[in-house]
C-alpha positions as CSV (number, residue, x, y, z in Angstrom):
1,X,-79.1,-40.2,69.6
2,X,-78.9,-36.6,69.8
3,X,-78.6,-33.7,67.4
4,X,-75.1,-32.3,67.5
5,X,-74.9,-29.4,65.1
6,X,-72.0,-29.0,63.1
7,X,-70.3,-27.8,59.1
8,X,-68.4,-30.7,58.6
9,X,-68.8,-32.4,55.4
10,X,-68.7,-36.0,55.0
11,X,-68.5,-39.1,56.9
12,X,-67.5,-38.5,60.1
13,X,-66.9,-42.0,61.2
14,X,-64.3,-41.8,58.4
15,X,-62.8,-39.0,59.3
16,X,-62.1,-40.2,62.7
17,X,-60.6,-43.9,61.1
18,X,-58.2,-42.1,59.0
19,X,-57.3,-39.7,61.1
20,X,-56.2,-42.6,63.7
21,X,-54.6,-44.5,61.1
22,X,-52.7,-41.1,60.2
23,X,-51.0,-41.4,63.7
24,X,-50.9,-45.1,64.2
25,X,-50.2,-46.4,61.3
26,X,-50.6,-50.7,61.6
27,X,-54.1,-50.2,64.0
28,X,-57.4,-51.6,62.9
29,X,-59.7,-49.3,63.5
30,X,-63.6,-48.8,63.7
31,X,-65.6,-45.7,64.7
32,X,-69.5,-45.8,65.0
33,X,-72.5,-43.5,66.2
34,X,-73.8,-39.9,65.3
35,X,-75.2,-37.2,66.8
36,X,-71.3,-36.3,67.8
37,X,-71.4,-39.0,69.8
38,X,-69.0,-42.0,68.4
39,X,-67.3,-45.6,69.9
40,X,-64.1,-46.1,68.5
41,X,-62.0,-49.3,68.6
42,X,-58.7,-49.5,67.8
43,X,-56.2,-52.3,67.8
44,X,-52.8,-52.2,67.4
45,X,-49.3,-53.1,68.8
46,X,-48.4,-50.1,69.8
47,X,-50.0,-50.4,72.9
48,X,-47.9,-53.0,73.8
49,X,-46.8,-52.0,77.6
50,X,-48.9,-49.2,77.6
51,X,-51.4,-48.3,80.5
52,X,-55.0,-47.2,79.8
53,X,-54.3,-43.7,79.6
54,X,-51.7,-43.9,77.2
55,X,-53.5,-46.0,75.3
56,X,-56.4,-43.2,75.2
57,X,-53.9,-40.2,74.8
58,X,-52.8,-41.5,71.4
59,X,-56.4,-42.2,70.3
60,X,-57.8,-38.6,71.0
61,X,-54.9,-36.7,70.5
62,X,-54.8,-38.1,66.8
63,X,-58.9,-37.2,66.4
64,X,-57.9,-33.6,68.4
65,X,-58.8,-31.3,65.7
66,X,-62.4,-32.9,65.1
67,X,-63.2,-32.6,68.4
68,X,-62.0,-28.8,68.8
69,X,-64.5,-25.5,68.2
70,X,-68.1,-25.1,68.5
71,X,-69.3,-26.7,65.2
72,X,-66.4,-29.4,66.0
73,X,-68.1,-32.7,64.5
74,X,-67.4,-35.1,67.4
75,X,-68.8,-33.7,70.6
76,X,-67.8,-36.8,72.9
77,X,-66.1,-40.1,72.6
78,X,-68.7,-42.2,74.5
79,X,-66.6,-45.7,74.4
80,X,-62.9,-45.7,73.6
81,X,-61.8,-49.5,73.3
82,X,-58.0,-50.1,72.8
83,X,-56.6,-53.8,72.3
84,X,-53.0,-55.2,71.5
85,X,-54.6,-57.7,69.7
């Protein structure tokens, strides 16, 4: 995995699950990788009906503000895996 540098502090895997959580509330979520360079999985409900974008809008716009700068501690989403259930 690459170097990606950054000033975050802490676990950034972490900071991507709760931020999720934050905006969806009931989803199970999991975040791996490093490097800035992370999978994330989340299942929840509230995708019920939804299409593949949508399902992807809600994900990154709740993780938005770790992904925005230069020093921003997630440089790319490299699998994004939504599931109802």
């Amino acid at each position: 995995m690459s170097s990606h540098p950054t000033h975050f502090q802490g676990s950034v895997t972490e900071a991507i699950e709760a931020a999720v959580r934050a905006a969806i509330p009931d989803a199970r979520v999991a975040a791996s990788g490093s490097g800035g360079h992370y999978v994330v999985e989340v299942i929840s409900p509230v995708f019920e009906g939804k299409g593949t974008l949508a399902r992807h809008r809600l994900v990154l716009t709740s993780i938005a503000h770790l992904m925005s700068g230069d020093m921003a501690p997630v440089h790319a989403v490299d699998k994004l895996i939504t599931e109802t259930a």
